[in-house]
C-alpha positions in Angstrom: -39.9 19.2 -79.6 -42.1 16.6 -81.5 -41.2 13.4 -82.8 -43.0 11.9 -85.5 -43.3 8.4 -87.2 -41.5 8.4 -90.7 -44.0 9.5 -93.1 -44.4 10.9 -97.1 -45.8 13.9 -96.4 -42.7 15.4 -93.4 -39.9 13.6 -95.3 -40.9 15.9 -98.5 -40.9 19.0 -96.4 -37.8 18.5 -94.7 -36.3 17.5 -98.1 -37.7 20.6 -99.7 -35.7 22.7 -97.3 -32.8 20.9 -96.0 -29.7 22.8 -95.3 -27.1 23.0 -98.2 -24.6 21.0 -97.0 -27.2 18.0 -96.3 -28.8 18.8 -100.1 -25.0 18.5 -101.5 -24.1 15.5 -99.8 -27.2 13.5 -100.6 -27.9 14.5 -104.0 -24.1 13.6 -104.9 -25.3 10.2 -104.6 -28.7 10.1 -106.9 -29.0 10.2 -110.2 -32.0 12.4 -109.4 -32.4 15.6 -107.1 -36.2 14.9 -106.3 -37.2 15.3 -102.7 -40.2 13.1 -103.1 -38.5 10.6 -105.1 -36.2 10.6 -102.1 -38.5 10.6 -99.5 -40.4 7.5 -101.6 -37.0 5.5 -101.5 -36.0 5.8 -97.8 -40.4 4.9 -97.1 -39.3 1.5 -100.1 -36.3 0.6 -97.4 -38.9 0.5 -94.5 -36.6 2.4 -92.4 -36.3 3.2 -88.4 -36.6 6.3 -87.3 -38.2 9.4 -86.8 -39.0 13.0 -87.7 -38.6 16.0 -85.4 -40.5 18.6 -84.9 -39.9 22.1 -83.9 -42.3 23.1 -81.3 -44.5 24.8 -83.6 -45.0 21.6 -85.5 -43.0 22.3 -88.4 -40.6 19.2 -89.6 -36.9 20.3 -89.0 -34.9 16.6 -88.9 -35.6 12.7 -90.2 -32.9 10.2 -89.1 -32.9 7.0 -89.2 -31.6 3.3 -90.3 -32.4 1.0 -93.2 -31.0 -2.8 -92.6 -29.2 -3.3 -95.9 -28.9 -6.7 -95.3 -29.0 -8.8 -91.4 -26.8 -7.0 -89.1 -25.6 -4.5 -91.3 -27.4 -0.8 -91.3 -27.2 2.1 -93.3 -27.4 5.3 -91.3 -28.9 8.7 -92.5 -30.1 11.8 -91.3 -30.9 15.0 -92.7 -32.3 18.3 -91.4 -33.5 22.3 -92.3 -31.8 25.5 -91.8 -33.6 25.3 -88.4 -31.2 22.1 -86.9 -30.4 24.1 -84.2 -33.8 24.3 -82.4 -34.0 20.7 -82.3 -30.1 19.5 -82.2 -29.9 18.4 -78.5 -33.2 16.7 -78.3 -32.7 14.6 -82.1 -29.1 13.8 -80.6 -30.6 12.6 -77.3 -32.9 10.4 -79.3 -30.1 9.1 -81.5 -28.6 8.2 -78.6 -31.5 6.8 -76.2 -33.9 5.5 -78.4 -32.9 5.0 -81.8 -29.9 3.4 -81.1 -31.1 0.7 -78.5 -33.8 -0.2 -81.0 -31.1 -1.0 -83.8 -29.3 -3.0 -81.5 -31.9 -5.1 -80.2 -32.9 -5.8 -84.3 -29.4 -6.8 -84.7 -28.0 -4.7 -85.7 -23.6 -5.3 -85.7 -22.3 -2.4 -87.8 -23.6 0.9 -89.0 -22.7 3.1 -91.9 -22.7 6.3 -93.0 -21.3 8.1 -95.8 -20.3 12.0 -95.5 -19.4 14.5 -97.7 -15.7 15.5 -96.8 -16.7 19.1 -96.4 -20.0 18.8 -94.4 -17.9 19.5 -91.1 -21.6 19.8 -88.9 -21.9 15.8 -90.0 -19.0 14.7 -89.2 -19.1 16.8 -85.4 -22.5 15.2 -85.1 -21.3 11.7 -86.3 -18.2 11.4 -84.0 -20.3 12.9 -81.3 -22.9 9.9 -81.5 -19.8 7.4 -81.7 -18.4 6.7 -85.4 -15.3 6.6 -86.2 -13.8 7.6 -89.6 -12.9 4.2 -91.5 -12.3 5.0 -95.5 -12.0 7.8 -97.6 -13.9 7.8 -100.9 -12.5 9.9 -103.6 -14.7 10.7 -106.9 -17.9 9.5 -104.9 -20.3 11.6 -105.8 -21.9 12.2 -109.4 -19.7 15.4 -109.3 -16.5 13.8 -108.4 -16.8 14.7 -104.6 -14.7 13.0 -102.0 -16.4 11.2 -99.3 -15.8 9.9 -95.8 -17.2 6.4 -94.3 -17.9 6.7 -90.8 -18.8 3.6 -89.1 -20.3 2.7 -85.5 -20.2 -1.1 -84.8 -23.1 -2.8 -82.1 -21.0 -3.0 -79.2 -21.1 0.9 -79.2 -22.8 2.1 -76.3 -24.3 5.9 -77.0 -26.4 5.8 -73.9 -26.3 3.6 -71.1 -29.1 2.3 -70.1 -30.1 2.2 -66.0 -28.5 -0.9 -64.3 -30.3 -3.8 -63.5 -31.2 -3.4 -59.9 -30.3 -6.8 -57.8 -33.3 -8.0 -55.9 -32.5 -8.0 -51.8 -32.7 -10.6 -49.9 -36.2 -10.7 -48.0 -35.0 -12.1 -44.7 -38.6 -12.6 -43.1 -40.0 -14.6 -46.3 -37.2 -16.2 -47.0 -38.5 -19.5 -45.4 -41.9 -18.5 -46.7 -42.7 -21.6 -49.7 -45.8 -19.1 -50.5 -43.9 -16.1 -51.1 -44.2 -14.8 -54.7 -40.7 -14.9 -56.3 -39.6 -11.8 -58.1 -39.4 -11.8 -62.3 -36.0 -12.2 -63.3 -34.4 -9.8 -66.0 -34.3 -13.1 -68.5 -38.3 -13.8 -67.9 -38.0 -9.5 -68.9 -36.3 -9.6 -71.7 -37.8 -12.4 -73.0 -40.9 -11.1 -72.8 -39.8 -8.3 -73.9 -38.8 -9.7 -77.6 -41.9 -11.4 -77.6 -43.8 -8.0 -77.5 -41.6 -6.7 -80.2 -42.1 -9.6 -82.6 -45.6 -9.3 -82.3 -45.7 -5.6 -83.1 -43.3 -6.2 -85.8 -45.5 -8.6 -87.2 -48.4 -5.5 -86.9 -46.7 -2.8 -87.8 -43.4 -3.9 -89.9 -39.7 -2.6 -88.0 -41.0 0.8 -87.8 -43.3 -0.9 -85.2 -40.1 -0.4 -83.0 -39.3 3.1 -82.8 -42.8 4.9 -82.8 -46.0 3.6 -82.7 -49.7 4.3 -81.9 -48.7 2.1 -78.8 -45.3 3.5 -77.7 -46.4 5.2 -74.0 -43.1 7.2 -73.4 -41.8 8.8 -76.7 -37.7 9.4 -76.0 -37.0 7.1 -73.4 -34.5 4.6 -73.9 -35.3 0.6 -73.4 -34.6 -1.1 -69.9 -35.0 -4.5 -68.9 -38.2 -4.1 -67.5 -40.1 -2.3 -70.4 -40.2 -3.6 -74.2 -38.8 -1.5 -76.7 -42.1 0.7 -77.4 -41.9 2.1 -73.5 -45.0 0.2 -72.3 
């Protein structure tokens, strides 16, 4: 498995041969039924996310989350015929990476709107943590019902390793040179520092993949920034 920043070019693809269900479900929503029209409005909401490769390079998935307004986030994901091959790892990065990211941009509550027949969303959705909270009859251009799933910030997917408590040192405890450990608030402060800056470089997709990201799929600690570094 690959991941990928969001771009044009593997947003078309993946758009040009999504599964059914996923082509249904979003097209019920657009006045058009344009992959490239859709893959220029998701790049217009500078979105979070990523694509995901199959390991012979080919684009299978593109999740992510636009912020429709502070706090509030609109979920989305979409994938090929060839989901399968790549189902564990884009879940695992839902869950790991995606997720923390949103959080730490502020994310408080997450939507996402399903077709009530696309039965492999609504598995995936409950799997990562939403719950069912409305039904939408007459939805879609076509009349079709939908379902609002929502996941709200204090949602934990995937915990993250605990902080580790720094033992006592017995023998420099007296020692007024000793060098005193970082705490986790000097961390994380740093931390949002680092993803302010690269914010400020790169825009919010600065947060999920970038040229600088060192460890693609690991999830945020308080040791590291977002980008793994």
């Amino acid at each position: 498995m690959t991941l990928r920043s969001l771009n044009r070019e593997d947003l078309i693809a993946v758009g040009e041969t999504m599964r059914a269900a996923d082509r249904h479900e979003i097209f019920a929503t657009r006045f058009d039924e344009d992959p490239v029209l859709l893959a220029d409005d998701l790049l217009a909401g500078d979105p979070v996310g990523a694509v995901i490769a199959a390991t012979d390079g080919a684009a299978v998935a593109a999740l992510g989350g636009t912020e429709m307004w502070p706090g509030m986030w609109s979920l989305w994901m979409f994938a090929t015929d060839r989901w399968w091959e790549v189902a564990r790892e884009t879940t695992r990065f839902a869950k790991c990476t995606l997720w923390p990211a949103l959080l730490q941009l502020g994310l408080r509550r997450g939507e996402c709107r399903s077709a009530s027949n696309h039965a492999v969303a609504h598995r995936w959705l409950r799997h990562l943590g939403g719950v069912p909270e409305s039904i939408h009859p007459a939805y879609g251009k076509d009349g079709e019902c939908f379902i609002g799933f929502v996941i709200y910030g204090d949602r934990n997917m995937c915990a993250t390793p605990k902080r580790r408590r720094h033992a006592a040192n017995t023998a420099n405890a007296n020692d007024s040179a000793a060098v005193p450990q970082t705490s986790d608030a000097v961390a994380d402060a740093a931390a949002e520092q680092e993803l302010r800056r690269l914010r400020s470089l790169y825009g919010r997709r600065a947060t999920i993949l970038t040229p600088e990201r060192a460890a693609l799929g690991q999830a945020p600690t308080a040791q590291k920034n977002l980008l793994g570094a």
